[in-house]
C-alpha positions in Angstrom: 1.0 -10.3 19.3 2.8 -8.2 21.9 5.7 -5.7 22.3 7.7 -5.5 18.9 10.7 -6.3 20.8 10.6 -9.0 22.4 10.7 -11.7 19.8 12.9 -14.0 18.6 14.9 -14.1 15.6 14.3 -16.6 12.5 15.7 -17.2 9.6 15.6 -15.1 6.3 17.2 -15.5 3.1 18.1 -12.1 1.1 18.5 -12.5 -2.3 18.1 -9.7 -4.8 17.0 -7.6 -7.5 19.3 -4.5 -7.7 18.8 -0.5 -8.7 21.8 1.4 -8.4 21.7 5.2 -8.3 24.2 7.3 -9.2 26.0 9.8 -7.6 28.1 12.6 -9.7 31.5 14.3 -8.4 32.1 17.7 -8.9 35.6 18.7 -9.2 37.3 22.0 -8.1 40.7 23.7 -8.3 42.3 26.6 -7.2 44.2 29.2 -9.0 47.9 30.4 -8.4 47.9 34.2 -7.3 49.3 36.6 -9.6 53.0 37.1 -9.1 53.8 40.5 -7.5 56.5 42.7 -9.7 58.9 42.4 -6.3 57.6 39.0 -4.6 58.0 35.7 -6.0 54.7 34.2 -6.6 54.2 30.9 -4.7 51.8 28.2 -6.7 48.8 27.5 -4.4 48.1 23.9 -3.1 45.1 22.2 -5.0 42.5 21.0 -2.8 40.9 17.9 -3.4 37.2 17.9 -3.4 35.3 15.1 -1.3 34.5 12.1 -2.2 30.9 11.5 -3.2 28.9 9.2 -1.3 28.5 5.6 -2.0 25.5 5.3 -4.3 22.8 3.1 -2.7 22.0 -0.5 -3.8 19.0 -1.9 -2.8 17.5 -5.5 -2.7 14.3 -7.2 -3.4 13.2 -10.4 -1.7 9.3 -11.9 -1.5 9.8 -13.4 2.0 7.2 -15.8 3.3 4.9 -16.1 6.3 2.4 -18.6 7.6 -0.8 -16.6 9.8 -3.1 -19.4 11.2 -2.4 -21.9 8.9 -2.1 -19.7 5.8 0.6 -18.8 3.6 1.0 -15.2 3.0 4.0 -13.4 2.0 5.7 -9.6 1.7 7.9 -7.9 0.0 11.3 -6.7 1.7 13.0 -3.9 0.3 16.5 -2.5 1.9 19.9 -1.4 1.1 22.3 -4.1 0.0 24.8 -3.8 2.9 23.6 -3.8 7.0 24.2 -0.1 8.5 26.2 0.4 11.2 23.4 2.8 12.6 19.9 1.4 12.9 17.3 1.9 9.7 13.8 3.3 10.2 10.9 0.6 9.2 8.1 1.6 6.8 5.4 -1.1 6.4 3.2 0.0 3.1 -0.2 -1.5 2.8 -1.1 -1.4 -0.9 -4.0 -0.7 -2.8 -7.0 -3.1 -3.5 -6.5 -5.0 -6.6 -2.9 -4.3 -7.0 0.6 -6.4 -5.8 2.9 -4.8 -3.1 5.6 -4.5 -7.0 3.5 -2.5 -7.9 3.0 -0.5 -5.2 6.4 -0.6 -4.4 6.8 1.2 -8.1 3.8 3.6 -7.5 4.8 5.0 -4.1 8.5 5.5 -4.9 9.4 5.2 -1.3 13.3 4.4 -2.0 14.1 7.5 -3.7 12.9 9.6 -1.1 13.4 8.3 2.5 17.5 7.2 1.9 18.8 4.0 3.7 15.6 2.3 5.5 14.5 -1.0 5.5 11.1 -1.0 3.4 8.1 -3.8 3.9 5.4 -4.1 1.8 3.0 -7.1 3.0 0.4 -8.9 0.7 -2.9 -9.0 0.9 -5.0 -11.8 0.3 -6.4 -11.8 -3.1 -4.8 -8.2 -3.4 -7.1 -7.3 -0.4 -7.4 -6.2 3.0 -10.2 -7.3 5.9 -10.6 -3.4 6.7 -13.8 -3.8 8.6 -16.9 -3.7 6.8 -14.7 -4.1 3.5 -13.0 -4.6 1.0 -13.4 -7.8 -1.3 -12.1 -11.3 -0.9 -10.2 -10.6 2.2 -13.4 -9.5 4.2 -15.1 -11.8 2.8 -13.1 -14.9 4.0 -12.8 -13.3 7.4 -8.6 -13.3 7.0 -7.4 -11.8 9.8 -4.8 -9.0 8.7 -4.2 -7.4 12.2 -3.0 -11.0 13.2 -0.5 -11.0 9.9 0.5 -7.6 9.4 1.6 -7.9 13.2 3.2 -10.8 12.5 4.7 -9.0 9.6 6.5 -6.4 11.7 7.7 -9.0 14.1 9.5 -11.0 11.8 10.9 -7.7 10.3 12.4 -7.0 13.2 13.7 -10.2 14.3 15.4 -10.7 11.0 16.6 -7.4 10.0 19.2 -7.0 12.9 19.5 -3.1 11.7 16.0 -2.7 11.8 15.3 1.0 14.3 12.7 -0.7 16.6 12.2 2.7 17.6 11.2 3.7 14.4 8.5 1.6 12.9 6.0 3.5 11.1 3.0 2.7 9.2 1.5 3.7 5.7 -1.6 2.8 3.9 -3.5 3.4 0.7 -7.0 3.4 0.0 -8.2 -0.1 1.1 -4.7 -0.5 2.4 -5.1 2.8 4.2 -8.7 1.5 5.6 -6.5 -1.5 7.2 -3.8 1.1 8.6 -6.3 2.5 10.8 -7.8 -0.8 11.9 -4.4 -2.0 12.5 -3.9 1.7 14.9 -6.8 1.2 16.8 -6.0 -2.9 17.8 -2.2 -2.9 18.0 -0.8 1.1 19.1 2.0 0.1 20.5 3.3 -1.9 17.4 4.2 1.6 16.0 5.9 5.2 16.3 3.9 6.9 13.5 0.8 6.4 10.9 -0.1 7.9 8.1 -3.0 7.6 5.4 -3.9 8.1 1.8 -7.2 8.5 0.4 -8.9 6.7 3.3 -10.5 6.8 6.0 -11.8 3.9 8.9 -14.3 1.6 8.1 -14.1 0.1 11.6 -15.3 0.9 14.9 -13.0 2.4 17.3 -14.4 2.4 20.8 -10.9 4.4 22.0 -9.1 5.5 19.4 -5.0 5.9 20.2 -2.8 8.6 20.7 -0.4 8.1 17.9 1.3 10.9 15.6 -0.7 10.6 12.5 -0.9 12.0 9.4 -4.1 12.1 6.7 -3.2 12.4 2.7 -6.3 13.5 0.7 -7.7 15.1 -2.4 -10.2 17.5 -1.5 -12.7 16.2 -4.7 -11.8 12.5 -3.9 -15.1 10.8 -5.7 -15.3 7.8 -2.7 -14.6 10.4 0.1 -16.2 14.0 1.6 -14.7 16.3 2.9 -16.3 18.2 5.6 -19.0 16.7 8.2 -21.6 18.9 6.2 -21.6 16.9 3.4 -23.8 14.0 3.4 -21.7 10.6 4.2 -21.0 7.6 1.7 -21.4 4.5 2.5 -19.5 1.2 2.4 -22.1 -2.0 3.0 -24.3 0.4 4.9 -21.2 1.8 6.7 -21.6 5.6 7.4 -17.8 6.9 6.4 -16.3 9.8 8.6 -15.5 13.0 6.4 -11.9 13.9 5.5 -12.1 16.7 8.3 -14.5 14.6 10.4 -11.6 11.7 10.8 -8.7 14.5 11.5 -11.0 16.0 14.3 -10.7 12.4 16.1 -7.3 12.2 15.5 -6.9 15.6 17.5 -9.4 14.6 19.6 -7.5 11.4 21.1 -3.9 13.0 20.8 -5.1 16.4 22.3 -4.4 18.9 20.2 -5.6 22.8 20.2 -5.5 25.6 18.6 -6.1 26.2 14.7 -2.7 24.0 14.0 0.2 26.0 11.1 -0.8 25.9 7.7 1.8 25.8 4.6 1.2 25.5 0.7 3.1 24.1 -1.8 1.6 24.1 -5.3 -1.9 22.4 -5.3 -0.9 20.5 -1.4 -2.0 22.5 1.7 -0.5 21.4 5.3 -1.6 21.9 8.1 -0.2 20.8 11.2 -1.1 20.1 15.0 1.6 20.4 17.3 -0.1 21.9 20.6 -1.0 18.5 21.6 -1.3 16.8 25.2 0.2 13.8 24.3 3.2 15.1 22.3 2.2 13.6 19.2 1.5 15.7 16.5 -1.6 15.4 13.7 -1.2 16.6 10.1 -3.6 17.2 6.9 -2.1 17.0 3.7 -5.2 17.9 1.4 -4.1 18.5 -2.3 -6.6 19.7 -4.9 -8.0 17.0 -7.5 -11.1 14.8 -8.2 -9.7 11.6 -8.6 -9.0 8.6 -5.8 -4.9 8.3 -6.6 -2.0 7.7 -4.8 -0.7 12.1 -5.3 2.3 12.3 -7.4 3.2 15.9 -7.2 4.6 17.8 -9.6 7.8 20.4 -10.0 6.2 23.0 -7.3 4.3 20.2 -5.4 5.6 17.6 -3.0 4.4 14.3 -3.8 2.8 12.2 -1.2 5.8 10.2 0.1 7.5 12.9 0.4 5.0 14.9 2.7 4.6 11.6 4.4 8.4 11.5 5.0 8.7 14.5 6.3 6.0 13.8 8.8 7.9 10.4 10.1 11.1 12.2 10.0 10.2 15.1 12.4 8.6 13.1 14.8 12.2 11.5 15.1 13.7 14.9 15.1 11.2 15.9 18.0 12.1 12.9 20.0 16.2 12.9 20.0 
């Protein structure tokens, strides 16, 4: 563990699985003037319209990892060709039960953050050690800070267009449960977190200043909402409400006031940006009664979109 830049480089093989998107021209003309009775009329000069951009191919590679003597492995997605300008990092912790694929599918990260380089690690048995949970991960005692650390490291000293600057972190539900564990032991290893349907089932005995953003549904079944409600429990873990969690995130990045409040469709934001520390803290509460990644709908962003926003203007803040 350590700084995320000072590690060295080794080797990585890229082979792929390709989508191509498409990109569609649109082509103009002008038309010649009409001729005056007196004046010669003078045909005008078509003007070419631009060039669309390249559409974007990306590639697929299950790259492996050994963590104390285990083999684990993650999922590397990124465009085909290196950029000439660094590529922000996004490392997706999946769901429990499910395979980063899937996630991968679920999340739809590609079509909405544009050329980035995209890591979705594995957990063991589909699990993550979040704490007090969550299934044959915990129960083994894996250590997942120790791998998804490594994760990022090897990301980084591989991907030699990788934005070291721009490492952010995402997590759902069990996954999401690992993000913040991951926060609170290692807050230098990123530039921005953000959750969906979760909240920490680890102690934090001083939680980090990091911009952060919460994703929730307001009638999530496993979650409450406000500190009124009484708490659920994990093995005889006391969970934080919805609100209860974003009131420590303001706490620790030192935020006032009542925060700006937008809504789109069923998804209310509102966001903290009068914070000591500079980094801001967002809630992203949509309206529903299930636990699922949010998928939006034609007046309602989806969840990685909101979350992409968030990443992209802490970037915007910071150039």
């Amino acid at each position: 563990m350590g700084a995320k830049g000072r590690w060295i480089a080794v080797g990585g093989v890229l082979a792929a699985a390709v989508v191509v998107s498409v990109g569609v021209a649109v082509e103009w003309r002008t038309t010649p003037p009409t001729p005056s009775p007196t004046v010669a009329a003078t045909p005008a000069t078509a003007t070419a319209s631009p060039a669309p951009p390249a559409p974007l191919t990306w590639v697929s590679t299950s790259e492996p990892l050994t963590v104390d003597g285990m083999a684990r492995r993650y999922l590397l997605v990124r465009p085909a060709t290196a950029s000439k300008t660094p590529l922000p990092v996004v490392v997706l912790l999946h769901g429990r039960i499910v395979t980063p694929e899937f996630e991968e599918q679920r999340t739809g990260l590609p079509a909405v953050v544009g050329p980035a380089i995209l890591v979705y690690p594995a957990g063991y048995q589909n699990s993550w050690n979040a704490g007090v949970c969550c299934a044959g991960a915990q129960a083994a005692g894996v250590d997942d800070v120790a791998f998804v650390t490594d994760v990022v490291h090897q990301v980084l000293a591989t991907q030699h267009d990788a934005a070291g600057n721009r490492v952010f972190l995402v997590g759902f539900s069990n996954g999401g449960k690992m993000a913040f564990r991951l926060a609170c032991a290692e807050p230098d290893l990123f530039d921005g977190v953000a959750v969906v349907g979760a909240v920490p089932l680890a102690p934090c005995a001083h939680p980090p200043a990091l911009p952060f953003a919460e994703v929730a549904i307001d009638n999530d079944p496993l979650l409450t909402l406000t500190p009124a409600q009484p708490p659920k429990a994990v093995n005889g873990f006391p969970q934080a409400s919805i609100e209860g969690e974003v009131a420590t995130l303001r706490s620790a990045n030192g935020c006032q006031g009542d925060g700006r409040t937008q809504v789109q469709g069923t998804v209310t934001t509102t966001r903290w940006t009068d914070c000591r520390t500079g980094k801001p803290v967002e809630l992203d509460l949509y309206q529903g009664n299930a636990h699922v990644w949010p998928a939006g709908d034609a007046t309602t962003p989806s969840a990685q979109q909101v979350i992409w926003n968030f990443f992209r203007s802490i970037t915007e803040d910071h150039q």
